[in-house]
ZATI-879271 format. One record per atom (N, C-alpha, C): residue number from 1; x, y, z; residue in one letter; atom name. Coordinates in pm, whole numbers. Example, Ala and Ser with C-alpha at 12.3 -4.5 7.8 and 13.67 -1.06 7.14 Angstrom:
# residues 2
seq: 1 | px: 1319 | py: -569 | pz: 780 | type: a | atom: N $
seq: 1 | px: 1230 | py: -450 | pz: 780 | type: a | atom: CA $
seq: 1 | px: 1320 | py: -330 | pz: 780 | type: a | atom: C $
seq: 2 | px: 1285 | py: -225 | pz: 708 | type: s | atom: N $
seq: 2 | px: 1367 | py: -106 | pz: 714 | type: s | atom: CA $
seq: 2 | px: 1290 | py: 3 | pz: 787 | type: s | atom: C $
//
This chain:
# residues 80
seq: 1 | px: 2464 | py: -710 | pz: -3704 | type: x | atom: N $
seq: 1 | px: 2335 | py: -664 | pz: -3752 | type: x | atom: CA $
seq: 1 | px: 2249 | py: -787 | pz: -3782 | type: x | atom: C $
seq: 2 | px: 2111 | py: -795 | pz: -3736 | type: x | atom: N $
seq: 2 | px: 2019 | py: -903 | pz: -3752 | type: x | atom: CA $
seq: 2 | px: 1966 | py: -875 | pz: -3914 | type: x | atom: C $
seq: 3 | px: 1943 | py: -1000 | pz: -3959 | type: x | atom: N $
seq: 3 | px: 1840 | py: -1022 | pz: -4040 | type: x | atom: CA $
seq: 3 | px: 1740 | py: -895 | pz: -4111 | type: x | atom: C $
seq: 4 | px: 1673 | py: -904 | pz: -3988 | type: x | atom: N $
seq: 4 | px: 1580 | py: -852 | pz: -4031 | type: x | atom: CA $
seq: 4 | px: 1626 | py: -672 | pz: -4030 | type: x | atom: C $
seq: 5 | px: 1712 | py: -619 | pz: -3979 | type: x | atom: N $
seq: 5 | px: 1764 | py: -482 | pz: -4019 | type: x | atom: CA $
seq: 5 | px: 1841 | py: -501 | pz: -4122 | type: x | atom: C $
seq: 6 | px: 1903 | py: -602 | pz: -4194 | type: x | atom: N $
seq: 6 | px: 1950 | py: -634 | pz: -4285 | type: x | atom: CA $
seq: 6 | px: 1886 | py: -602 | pz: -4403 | type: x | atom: C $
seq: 7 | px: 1737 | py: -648 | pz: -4428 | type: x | atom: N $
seq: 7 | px: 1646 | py: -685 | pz: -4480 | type: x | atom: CA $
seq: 7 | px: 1590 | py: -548 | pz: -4522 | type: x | atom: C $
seq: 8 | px: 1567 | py: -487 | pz: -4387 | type: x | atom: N $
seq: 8 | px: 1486 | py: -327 | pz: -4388 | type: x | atom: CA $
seq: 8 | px: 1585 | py: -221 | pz: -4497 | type: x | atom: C $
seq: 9 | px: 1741 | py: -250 | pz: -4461 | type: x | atom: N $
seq: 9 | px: 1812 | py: -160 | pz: -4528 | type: x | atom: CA $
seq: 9 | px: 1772 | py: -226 | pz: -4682 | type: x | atom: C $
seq: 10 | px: 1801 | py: -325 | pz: -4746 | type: x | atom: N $
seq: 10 | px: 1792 | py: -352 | pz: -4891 | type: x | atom: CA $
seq: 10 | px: 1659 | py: -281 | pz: -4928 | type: x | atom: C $
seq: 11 | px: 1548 | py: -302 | pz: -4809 | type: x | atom: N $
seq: 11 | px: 1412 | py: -248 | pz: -4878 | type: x | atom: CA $
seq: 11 | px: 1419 | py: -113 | pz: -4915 | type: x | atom: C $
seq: 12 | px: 1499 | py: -45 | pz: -4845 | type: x | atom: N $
seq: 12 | px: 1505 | py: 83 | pz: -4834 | type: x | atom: CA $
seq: 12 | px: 1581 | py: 121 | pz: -4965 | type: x | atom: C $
seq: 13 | px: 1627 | py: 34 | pz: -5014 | type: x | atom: N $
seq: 13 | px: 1705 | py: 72 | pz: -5176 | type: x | atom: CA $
seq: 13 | px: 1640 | py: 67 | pz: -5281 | type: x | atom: C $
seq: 14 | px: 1527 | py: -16 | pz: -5260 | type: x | atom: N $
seq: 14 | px: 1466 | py: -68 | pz: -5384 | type: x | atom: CA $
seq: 14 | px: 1326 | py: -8 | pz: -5366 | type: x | atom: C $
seq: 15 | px: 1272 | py: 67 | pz: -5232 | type: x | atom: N $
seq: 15 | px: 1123 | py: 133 | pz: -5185 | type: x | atom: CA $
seq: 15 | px: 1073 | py: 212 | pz: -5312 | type: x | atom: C $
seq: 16 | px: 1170 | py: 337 | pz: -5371 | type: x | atom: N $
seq: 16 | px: 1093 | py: 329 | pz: -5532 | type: x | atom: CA $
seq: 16 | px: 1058 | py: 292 | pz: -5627 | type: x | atom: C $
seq: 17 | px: 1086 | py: 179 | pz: -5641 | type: x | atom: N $
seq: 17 | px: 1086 | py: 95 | pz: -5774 | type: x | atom: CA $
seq: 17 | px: 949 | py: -6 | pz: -5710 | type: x | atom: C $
seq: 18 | px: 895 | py: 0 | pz: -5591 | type: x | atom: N $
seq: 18 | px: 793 | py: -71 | pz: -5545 | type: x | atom: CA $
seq: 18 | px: 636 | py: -17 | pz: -5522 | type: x | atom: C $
seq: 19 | px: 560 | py: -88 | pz: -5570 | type: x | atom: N $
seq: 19 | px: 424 | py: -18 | pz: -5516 | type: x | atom: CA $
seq: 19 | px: 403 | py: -23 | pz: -5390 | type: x | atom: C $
seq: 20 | px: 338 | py: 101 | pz: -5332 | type: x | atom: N $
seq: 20 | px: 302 | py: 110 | pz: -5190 | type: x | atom: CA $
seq: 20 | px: 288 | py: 13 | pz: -5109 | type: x | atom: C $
seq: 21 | px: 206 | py: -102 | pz: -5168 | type: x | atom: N $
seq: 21 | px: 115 | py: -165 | pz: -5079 | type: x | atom: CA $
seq: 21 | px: 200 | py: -301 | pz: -5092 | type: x | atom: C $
seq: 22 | px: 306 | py: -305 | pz: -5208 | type: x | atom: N $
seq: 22 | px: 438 | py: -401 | pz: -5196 | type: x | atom: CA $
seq: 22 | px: 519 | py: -405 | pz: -5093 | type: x | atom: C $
seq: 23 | px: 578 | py: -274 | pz: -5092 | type: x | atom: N $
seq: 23 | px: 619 | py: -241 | pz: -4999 | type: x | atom: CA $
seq: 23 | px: 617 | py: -265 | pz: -4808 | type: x | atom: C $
seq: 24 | px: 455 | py: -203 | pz: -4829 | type: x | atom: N $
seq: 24 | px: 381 | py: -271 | pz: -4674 | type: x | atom: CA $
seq: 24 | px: 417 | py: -392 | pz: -4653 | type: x | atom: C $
seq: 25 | px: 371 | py: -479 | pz: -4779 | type: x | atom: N $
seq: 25 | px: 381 | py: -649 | pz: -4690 | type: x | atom: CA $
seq: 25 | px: 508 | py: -696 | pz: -4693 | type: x | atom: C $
seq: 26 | px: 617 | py: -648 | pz: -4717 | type: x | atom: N $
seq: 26 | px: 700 | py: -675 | pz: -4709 | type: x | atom: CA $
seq: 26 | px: 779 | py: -616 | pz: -4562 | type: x | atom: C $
seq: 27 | px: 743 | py: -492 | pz: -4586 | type: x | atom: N $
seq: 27 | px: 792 | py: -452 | pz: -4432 | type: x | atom: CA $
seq: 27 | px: 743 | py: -527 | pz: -4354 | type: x | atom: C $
seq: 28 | px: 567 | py: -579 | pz: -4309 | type: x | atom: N $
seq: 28 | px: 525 | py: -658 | pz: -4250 | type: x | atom: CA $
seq: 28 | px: 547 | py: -807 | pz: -4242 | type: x | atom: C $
seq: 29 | px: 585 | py: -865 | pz: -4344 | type: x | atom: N $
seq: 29 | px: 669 | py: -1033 | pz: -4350 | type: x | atom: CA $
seq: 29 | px: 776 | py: -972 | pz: -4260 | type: x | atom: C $
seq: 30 | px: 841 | py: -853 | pz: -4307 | type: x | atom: N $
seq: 30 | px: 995 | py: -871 | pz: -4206 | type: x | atom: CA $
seq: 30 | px: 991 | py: -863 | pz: -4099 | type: x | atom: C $
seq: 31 | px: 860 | py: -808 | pz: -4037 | type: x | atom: N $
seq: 31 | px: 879 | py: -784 | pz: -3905 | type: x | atom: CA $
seq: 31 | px: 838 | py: -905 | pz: -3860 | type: x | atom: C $
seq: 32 | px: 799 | py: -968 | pz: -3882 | type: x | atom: N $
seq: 32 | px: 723 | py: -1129 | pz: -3872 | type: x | atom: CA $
seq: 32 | px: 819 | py: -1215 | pz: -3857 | type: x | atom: C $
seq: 33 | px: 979 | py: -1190 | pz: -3912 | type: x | atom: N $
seq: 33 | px: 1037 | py: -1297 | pz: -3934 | type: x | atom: CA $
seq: 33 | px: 1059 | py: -1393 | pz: -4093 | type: x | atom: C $
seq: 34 | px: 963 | py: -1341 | pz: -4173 | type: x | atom: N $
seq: 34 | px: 936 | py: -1446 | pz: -4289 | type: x | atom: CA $
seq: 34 | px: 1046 | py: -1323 | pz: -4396 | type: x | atom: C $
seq: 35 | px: 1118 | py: -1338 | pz: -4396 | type: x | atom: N $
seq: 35 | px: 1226 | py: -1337 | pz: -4463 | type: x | atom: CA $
seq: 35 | px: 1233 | py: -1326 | pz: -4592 | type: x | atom: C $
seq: 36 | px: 1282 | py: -1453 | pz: -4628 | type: x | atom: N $
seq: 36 | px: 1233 | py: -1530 | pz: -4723 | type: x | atom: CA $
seq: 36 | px: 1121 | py: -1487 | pz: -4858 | type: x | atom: C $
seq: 37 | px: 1014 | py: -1495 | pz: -4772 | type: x | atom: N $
seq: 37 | px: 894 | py: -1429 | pz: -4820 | type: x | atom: CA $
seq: 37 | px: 883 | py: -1306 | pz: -4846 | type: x | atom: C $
seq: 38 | px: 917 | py: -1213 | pz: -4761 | type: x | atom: N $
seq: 38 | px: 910 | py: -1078 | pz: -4804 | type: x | atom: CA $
seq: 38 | px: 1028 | py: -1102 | pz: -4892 | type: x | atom: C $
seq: 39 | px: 1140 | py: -1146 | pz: -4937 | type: x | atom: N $
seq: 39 | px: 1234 | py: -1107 | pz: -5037 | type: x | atom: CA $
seq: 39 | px: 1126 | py: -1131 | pz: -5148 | type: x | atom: C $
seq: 40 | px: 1083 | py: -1259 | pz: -5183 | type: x | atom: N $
seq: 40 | px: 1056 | py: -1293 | pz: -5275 | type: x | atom: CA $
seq: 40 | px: 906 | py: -1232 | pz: -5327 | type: x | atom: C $
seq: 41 | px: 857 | py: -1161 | pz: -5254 | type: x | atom: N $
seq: 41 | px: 738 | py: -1079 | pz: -5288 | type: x | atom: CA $
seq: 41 | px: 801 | py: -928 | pz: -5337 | type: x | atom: C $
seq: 42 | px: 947 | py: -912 | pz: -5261 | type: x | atom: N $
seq: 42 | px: 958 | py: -769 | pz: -5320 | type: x | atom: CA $
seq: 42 | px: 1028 | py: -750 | pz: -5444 | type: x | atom: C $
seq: 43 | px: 1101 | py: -926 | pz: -5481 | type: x | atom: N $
seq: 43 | px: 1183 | py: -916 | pz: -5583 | type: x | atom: CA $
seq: 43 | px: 1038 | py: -973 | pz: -5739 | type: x | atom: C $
seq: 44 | px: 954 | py: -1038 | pz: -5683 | type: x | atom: N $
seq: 44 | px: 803 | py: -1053 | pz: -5807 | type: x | atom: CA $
seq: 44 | px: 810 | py: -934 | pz: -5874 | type: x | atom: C $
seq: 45 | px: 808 | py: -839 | pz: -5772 | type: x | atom: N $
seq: 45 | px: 709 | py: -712 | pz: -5821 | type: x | atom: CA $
seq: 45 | px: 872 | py: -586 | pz: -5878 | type: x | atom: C $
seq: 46 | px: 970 | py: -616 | pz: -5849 | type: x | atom: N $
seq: 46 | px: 1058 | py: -551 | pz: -5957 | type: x | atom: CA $
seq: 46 | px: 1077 | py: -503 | pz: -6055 | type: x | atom: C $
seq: 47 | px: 1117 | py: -410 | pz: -6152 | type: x | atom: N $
seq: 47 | px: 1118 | py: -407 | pz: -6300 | type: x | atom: CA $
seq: 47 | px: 1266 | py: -421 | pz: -6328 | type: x | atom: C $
seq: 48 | px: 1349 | py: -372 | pz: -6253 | type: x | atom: N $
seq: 48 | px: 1476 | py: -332 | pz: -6291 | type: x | atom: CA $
seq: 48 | px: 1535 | py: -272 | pz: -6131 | type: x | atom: C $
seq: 49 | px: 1692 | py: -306 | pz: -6099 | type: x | atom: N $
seq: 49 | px: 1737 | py: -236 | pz: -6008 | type: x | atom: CA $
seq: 49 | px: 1933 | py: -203 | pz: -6076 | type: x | atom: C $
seq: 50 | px: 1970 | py: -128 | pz: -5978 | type: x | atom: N $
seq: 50 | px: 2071 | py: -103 | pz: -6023 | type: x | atom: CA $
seq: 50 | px: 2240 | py: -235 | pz: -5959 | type: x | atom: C $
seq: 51 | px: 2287 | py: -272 | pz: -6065 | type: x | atom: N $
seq: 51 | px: 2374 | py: -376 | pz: -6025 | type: x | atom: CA $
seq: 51 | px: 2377 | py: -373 | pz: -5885 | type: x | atom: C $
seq: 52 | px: 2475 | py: -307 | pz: -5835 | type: x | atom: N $
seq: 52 | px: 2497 | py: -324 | pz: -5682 | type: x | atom: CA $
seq: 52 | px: 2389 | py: -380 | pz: -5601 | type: x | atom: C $
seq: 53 | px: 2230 | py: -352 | pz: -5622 | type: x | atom: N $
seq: 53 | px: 2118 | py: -355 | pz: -5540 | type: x | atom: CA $
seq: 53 | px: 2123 | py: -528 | pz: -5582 | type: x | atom: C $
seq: 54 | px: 2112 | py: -556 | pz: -5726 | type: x | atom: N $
seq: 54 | px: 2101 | py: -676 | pz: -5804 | type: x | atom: CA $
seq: 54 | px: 2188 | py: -754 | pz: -5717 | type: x | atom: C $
seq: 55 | px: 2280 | py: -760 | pz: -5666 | type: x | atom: N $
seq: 55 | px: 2433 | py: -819 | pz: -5609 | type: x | atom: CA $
seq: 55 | px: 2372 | py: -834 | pz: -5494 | type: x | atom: C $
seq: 56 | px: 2302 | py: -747 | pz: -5387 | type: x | atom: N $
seq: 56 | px: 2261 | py: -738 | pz: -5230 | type: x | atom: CA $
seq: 56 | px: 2153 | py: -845 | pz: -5222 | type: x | atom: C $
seq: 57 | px: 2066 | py: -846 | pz: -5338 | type: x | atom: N $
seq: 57 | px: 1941 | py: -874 | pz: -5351 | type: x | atom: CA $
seq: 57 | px: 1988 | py: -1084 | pz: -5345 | type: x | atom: C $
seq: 58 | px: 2061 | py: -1098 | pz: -5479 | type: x | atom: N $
seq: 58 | px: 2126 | py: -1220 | pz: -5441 | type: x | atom: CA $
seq: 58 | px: 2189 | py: -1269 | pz: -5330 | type: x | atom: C $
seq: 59 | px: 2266 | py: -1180 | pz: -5234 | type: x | atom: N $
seq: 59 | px: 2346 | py: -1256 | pz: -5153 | type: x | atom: CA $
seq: 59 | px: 2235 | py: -1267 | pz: -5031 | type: x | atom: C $
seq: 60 | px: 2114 | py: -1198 | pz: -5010 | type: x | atom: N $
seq: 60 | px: 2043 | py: -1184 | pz: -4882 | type: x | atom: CA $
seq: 60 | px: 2000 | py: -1304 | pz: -4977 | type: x | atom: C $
seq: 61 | px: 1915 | py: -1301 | pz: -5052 | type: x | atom: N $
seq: 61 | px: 1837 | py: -1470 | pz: -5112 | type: x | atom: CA $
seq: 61 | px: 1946 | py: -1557 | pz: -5093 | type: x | atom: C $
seq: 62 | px: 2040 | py: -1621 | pz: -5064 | type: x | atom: N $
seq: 62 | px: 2152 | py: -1715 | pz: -5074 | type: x | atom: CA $
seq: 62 | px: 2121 | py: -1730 | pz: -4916 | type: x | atom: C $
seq: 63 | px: 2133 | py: -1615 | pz: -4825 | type: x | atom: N $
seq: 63 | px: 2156 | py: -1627 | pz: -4667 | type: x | atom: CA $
seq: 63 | px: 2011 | py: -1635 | pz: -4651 | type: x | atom: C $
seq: 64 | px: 1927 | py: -1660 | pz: -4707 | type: x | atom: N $
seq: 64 | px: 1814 | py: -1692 | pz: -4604 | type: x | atom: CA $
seq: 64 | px: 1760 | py: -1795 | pz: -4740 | type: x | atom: C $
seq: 65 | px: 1856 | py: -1902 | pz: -4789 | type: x | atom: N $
seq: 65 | px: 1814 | py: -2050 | pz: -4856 | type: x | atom: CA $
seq: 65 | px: 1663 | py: -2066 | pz: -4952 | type: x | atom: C $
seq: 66 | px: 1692 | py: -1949 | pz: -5013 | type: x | atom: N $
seq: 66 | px: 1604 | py: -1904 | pz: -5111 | type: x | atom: CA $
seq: 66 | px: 1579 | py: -2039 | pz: -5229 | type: x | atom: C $
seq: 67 | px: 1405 | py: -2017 | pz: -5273 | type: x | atom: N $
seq: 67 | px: 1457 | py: -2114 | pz: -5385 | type: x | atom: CA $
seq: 67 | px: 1480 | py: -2079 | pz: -5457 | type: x | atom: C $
seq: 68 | px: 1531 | py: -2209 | pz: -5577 | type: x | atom: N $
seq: 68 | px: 1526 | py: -2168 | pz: -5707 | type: x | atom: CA $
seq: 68 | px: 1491 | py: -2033 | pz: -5812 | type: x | atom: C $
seq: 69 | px: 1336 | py: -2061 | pz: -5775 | type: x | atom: N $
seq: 69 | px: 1242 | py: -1960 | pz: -5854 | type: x | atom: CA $
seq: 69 | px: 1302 | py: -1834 | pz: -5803 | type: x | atom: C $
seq: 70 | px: 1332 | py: -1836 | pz: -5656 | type: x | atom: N $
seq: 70 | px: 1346 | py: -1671 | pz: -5613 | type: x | atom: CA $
seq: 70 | px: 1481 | py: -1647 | pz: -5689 | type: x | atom: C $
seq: 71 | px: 1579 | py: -1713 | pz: -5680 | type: x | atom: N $
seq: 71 | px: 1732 | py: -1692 | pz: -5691 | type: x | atom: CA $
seq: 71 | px: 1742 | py: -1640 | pz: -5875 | type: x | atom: C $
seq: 72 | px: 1613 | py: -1721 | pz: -5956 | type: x | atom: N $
seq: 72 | px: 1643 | py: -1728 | pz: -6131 | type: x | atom: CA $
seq: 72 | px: 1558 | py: -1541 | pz: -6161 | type: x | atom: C $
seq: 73 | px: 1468 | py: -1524 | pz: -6049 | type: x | atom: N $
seq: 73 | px: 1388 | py: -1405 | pz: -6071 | type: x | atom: CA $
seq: 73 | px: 1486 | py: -1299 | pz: -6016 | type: x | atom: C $
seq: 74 | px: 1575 | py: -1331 | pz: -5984 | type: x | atom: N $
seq: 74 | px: 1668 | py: -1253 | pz: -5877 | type: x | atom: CA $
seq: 74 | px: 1766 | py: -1215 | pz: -6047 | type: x | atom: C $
seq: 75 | px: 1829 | py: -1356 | pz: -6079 | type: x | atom: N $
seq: 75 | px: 1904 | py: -1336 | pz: -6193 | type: x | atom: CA $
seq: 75 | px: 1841 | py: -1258 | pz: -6326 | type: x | atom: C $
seq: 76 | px: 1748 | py: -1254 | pz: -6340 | type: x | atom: N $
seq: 76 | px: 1643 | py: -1266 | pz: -6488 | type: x | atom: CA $
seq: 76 | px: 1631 | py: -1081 | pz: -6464 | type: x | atom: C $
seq: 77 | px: 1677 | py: -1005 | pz: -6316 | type: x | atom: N $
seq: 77 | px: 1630 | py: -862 | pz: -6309 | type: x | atom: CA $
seq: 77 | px: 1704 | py: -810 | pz: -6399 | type: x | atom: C $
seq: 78 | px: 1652 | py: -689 | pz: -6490 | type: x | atom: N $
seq: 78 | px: 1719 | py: -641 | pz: -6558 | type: x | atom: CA $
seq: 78 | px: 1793 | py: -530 | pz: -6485 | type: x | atom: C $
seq: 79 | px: 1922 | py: -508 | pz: -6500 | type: x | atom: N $
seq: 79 | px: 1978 | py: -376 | pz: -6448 | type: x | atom: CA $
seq: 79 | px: 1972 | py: -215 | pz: -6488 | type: x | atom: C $
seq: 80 | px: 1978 | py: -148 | pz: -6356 | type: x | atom: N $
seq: 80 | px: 1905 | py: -12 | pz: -6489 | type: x | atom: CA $
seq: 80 | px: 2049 | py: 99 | pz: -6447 | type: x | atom: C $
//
């Protein structure tokens, strides 16, 4: 499985907890390739996810050499 269907499935876990138009650009970074970017725009706009998602959310930021900031906003999610 590529990347970027990789990517689509996590979105697809977390699509309620996102505003619409979050959502969009993120689907749209992924289809682009920017990775990266769409993680870290969909993990900004977060409030809370449930462990397991919290766990997916880290290991895709690790495989696509996330920074810092993304990886501590990744840690800092509260679990619901």
């Amino acid at each position: 499985m590529d990347e970027s269907t990789k990517f689509s499935l996590l979105l697809s876990k977390v699509h309620d907890a996102l505003p619409s138009e979050v959502l969009r650009a993120c689907e749209s970074l992924n289809g682009h390739g920017e990775w990266e970017m769409a993680l870290g725009h969909c993990v900004y706009h977060l409030a809370g996810v449930p462990l397991s998602t919290k766990m997916e959310l880290m290991a895709c930021a690790k495989r696509f050499g996330s920074s810092d900031t993304v990886l501590t906003a990744i840690e800092k999610l509260p679990c619901s």
